[in-house]
Structure formats: C-alpha cells, structure tokens
C-alpha positions as CSV (number, residue, x, y, z in Angstrom):
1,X,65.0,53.2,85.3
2,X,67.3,53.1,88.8
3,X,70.2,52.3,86.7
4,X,69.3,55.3,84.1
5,X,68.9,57.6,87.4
6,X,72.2,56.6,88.5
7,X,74.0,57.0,85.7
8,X,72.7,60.6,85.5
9,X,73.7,61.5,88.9
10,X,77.1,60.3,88.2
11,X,77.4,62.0,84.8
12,X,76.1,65.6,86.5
13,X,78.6,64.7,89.6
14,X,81.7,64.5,86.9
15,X,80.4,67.6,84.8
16,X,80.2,69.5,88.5
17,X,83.7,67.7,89.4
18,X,85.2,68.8,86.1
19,X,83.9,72.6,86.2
20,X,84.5,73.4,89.5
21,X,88.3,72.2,88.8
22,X,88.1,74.2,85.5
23,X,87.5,77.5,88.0
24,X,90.6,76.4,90.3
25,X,93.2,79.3,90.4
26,X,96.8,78.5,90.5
27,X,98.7,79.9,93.0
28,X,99.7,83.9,93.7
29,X,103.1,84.8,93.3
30,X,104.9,86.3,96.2
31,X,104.0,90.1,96.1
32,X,108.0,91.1,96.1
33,X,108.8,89.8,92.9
34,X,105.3,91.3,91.2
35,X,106.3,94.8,92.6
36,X,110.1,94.3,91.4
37,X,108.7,93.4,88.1
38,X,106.8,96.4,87.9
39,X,109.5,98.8,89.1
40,X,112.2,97.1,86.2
41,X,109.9,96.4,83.5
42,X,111.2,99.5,81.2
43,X,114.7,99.4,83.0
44,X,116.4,96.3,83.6
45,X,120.1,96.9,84.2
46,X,120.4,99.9,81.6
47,X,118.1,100.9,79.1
48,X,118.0,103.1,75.9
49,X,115.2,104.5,73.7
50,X,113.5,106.5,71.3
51,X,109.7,107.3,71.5
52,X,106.8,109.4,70.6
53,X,104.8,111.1,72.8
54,X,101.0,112.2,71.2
55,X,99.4,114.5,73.4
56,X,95.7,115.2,73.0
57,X,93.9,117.8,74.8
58,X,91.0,120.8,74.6
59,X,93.5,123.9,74.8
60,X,96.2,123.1,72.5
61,X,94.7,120.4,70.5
62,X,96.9,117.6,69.1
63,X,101.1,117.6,69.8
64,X,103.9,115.3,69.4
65,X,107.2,115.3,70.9
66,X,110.0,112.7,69.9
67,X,112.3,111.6,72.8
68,X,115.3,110.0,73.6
69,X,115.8,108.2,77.0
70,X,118.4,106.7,79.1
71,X,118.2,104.3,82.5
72,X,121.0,103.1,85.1
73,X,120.1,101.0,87.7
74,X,117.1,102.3,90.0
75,X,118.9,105.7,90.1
76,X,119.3,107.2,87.5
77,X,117.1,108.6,84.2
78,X,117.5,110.9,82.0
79,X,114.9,111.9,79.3
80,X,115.1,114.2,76.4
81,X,113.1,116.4,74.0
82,X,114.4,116.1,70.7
83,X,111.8,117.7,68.5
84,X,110.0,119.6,67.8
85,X,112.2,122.2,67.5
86,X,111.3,125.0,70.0
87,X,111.3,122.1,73.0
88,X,114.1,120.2,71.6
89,X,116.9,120.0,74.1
90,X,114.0,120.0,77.4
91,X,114.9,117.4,79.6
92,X,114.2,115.5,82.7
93,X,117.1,113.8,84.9
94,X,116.9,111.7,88.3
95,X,119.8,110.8,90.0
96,X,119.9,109.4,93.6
97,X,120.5,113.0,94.7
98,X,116.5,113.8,93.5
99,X,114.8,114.9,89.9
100,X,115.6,118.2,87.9
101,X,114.1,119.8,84.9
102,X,116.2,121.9,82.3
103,X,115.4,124.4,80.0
104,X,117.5,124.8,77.4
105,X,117.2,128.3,75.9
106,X,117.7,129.5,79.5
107,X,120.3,126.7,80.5
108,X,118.3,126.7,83.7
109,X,118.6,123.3,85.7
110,X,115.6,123.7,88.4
111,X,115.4,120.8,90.9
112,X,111.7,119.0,91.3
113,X,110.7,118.9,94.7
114,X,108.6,116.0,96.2
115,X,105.6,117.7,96.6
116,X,105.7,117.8,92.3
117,X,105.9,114.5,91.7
118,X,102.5,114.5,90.7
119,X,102.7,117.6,88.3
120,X,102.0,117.0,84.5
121,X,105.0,117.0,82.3
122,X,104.9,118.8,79.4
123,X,101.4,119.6,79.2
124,X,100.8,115.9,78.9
125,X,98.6,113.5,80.8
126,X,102.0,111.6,82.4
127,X,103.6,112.7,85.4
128,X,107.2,113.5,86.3
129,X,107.2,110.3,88.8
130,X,105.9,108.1,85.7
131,X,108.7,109.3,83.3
132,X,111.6,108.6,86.0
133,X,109.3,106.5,88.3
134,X,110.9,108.7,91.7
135,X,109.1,106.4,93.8
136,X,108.9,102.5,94.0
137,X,106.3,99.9,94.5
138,X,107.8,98.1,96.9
139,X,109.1,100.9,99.3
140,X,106.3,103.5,98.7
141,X,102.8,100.6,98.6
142,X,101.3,97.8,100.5
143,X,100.6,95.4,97.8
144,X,97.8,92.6,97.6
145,X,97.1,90.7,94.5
146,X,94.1,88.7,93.6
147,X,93.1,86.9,90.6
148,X,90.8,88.9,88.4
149,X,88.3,88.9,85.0
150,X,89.2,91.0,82.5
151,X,87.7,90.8,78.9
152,X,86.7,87.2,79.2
153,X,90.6,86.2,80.5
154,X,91.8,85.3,83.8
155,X,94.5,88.0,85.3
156,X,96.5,88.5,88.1
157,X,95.5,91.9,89.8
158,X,97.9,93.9,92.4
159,X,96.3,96.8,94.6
160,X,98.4,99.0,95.8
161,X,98.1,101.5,98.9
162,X,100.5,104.0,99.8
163,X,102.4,103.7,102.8
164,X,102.3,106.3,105.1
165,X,104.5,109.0,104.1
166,X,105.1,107.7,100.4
167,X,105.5,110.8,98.4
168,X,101.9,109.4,95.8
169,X,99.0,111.2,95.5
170,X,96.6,108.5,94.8
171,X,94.6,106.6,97.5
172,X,94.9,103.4,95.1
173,X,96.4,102.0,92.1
174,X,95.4,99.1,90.4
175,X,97.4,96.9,88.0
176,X,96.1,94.3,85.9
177,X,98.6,92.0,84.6
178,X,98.7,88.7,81.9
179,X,98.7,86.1,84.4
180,X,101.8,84.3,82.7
181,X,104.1,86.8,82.0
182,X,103.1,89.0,84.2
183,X,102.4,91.9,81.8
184,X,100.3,95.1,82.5
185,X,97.4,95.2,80.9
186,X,95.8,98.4,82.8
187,X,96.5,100.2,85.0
188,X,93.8,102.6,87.1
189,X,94.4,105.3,89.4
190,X,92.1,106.5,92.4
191,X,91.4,109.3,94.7
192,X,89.7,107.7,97.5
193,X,87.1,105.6,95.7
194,X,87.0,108.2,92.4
195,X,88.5,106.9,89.5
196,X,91.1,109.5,88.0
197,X,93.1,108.4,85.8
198,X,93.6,105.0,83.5
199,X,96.8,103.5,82.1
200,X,96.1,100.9,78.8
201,X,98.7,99.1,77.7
202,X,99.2,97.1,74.3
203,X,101.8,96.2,71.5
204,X,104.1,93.8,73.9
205,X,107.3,92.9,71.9
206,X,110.1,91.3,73.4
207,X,113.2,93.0,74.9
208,X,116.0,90.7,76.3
209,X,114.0,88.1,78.1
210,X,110.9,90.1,79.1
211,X,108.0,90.9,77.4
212,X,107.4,94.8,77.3
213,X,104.7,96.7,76.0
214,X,105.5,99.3,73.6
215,X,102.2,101.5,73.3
216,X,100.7,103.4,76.5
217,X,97.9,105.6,76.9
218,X,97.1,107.6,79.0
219,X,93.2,108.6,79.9
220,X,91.9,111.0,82.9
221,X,88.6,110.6,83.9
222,X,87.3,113.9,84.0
223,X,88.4,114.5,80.3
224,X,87.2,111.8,78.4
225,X,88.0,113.7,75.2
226,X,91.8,114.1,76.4
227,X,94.6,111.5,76.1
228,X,98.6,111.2,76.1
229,X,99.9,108.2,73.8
230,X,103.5,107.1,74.3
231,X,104.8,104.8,71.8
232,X,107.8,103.1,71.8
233,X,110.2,103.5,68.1
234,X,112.8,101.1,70.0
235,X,114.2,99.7,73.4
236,X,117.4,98.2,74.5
237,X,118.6,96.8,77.4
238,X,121.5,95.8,78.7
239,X,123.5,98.7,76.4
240,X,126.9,99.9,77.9
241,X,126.0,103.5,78.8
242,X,128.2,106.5,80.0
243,X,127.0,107.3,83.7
244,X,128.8,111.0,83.0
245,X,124.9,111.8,81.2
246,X,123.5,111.2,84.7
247,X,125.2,114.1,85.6
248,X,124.4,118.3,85.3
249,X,127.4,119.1,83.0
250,X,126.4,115.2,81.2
251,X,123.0,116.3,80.7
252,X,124.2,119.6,79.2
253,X,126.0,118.0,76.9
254,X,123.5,115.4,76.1
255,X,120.5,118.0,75.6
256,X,122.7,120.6,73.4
C-alpha cells in the first residue's frame, strides 16, 4: 500500500511537472521590431495594389469602390478611386511634406490637416491615418506586449498608448497578433476604457517573405449594423515605382 501511495504522488508530481511546463511562455520579442512590423506590414520597400472597398452603412446602404494604391518608403502613399465612376479619379497622397485629398471634377488638391487624421474617408468606417498610416507606432505609442488567449490559441498582444502630443485620438489600441509570425489577428480601438472601434483580420497569403492578410473589416461599436470590408485583389512589393506619382502634378496625372 506505501509503495502504491508513492507511486501516485510521483505520477500526480510528473502530470503537475509536465502541465505547468505545458503553460510556460516563450520569450517576448523586443517591442521595436513588433512596432516596425506593424508600421511595414502593407509597405515593405515599395508596394502596389488593387482592392475593393465594401462599405456598409444605415444612410447609404451598401457601396463599393475599386482602388489602386502605391507606397515608397515611410513617406510616401498615394491611393486612388478608380470606380465607380462618379468618384473615379478621388484620391489620397502623403508625402513627407503632409496628406492631401483631390477631387477630380474640381481639380482641387486640399491639404489634410492633423487635427483630420481621424476623419472618415469616403463615407467609410477607415480613417485617412489608416489608408496612409500618417502616424507611426513607434514614434506616436508606448508599447507593451503580453501574451494573450484568443479563440483557444496562444497570441502575442501589444498595447499601445499615445505619447503625449501624438496626433491619435484613441486612448488605447490593442493588437492581437499569431504568436509566430507575428500577424494581426485584431485589432481594437478605445476611448478611455470604451470600446470604439474593432479591426478583424483574415485571408493571410504570402507577399515577398511576410505573411500579409488580405481581408480587413472594419466594425464601430456604436453601429453594430455598419461595417467597411477592404479586400485585397493583389499586392506586390518590392515593384520599381516612379516617385514623380508622389507628387501634385504625378498625382494629376495618375488620377486622370
């Protein structure tokens, strides 16, 4: 009977043993290169693509713009309506010199100031800052990441504050990410402890040597009903790309 007693404590010390080294989290990595993954992720050196942008709300029901989009370095972005027709040629550019909006039929350039960062763009749930990401995660937040549950997985989750005097209306973002690859997963926005706005991410393909997700969707909060879906048709990177686009008269001729 001892030796059966024995034998049982050792057996539920090795189960206890083995679980508790199941649980063990490897090791964070360094917050730097989890915020410079996050600010390249749809960049890398250059970038070109073509997407589709479903936007769902109460007053104008369902719409769907197709864009075209080109990036350069940190600096510079250029996004452009190509249909439908009565908003083809609307476009978005950010240089290092800031972020303008033109309006074709008026050939009106009109420069976005900070303070608009946060403004919808084109009726849709995203905001001029996410289409040409103005600000950066490593300049703008304080960043702490964690280890989190999500659906049963293990994830690596960042929190991010603003600094003080980051152009970001939020009091908190949260990123979940595959713990691997470092992927988002979600993405969920706060003011002060209110959640506004979520960001789910899905379809990851590879592009180059990362692994990008090629479906977003937007959801705010206080419109459960509403929703923006951006979906990726296809993505390059590393292309050879005229910086003369990233430029008033190049985006003129780019839009036209």
């Amino acid at each position: 009977m001892k030796s059966k007693s024995v034998w049982i404590a050792v057996m539920v010390m090795m189960a206890f043993g083995a679980s508790a080294h199941a649980e063990e989290k490897p090791d964070l990595p360094a917050v730097e290169e989890i915020e410079d993954h996050l600010d390249e992720l749809y960049r890398s050196e250059s970038s070109q693509a073509k997407m589709t942008m479903t936007i769902v709300t109460e007053r104008r029901g369902t719409r769907e713009l197709t864009l075209e989009a080109w990036t350069a370095g940190s600096d510079n972005a250029l996004f452009v309506i190509r249909a439908p027709s009565r908003e083809a040629g609307t476009a978005t550019l950010r240089t290092e010199e800031g972020l303008w909006n033109y309006a074709p039929r008026a050939d009106r350039l009109v420069r976005v100031p900070t303070g608009m960062l946060s403004d919808d763009w084109m009726g849709s749930h995203l905001t001029n800052d996410d289409l040409v990401r103005e600000t950066e995660f490593r300049q703008d937040y304080t960043t702490e990441l964690s280890w989190a549950d999500h659906q049963g997985e293990s994830v690596l989750k960042a929190t991010m504050i603003p600094r003080e005097g980051a152009p970001v209306v939020y009091s908190r973002v949260e990123y979940l990410m595959d713990a691997e690859e470092w992927t988002p997963m979600k993405a969920t926005f706060y003011d002060d402890d209110k959640k506004v706005r979520t960001l789910s991410f899905s379809d990851v393909r590879q592009v180059g040597q990362q692994q990008v997700p090629h479906r977003m969707v937007v959801s705010p909060e206080d419109r459960p009903s509403e929703s923006t879906t951006l979906e990726y048709q296809s993505l390059e990177f590393g292309v050879d790309i005229d910086d003369s686009i990233f430029t008033r008269r190049g985006l003129r001729r780019i839009a036209r």
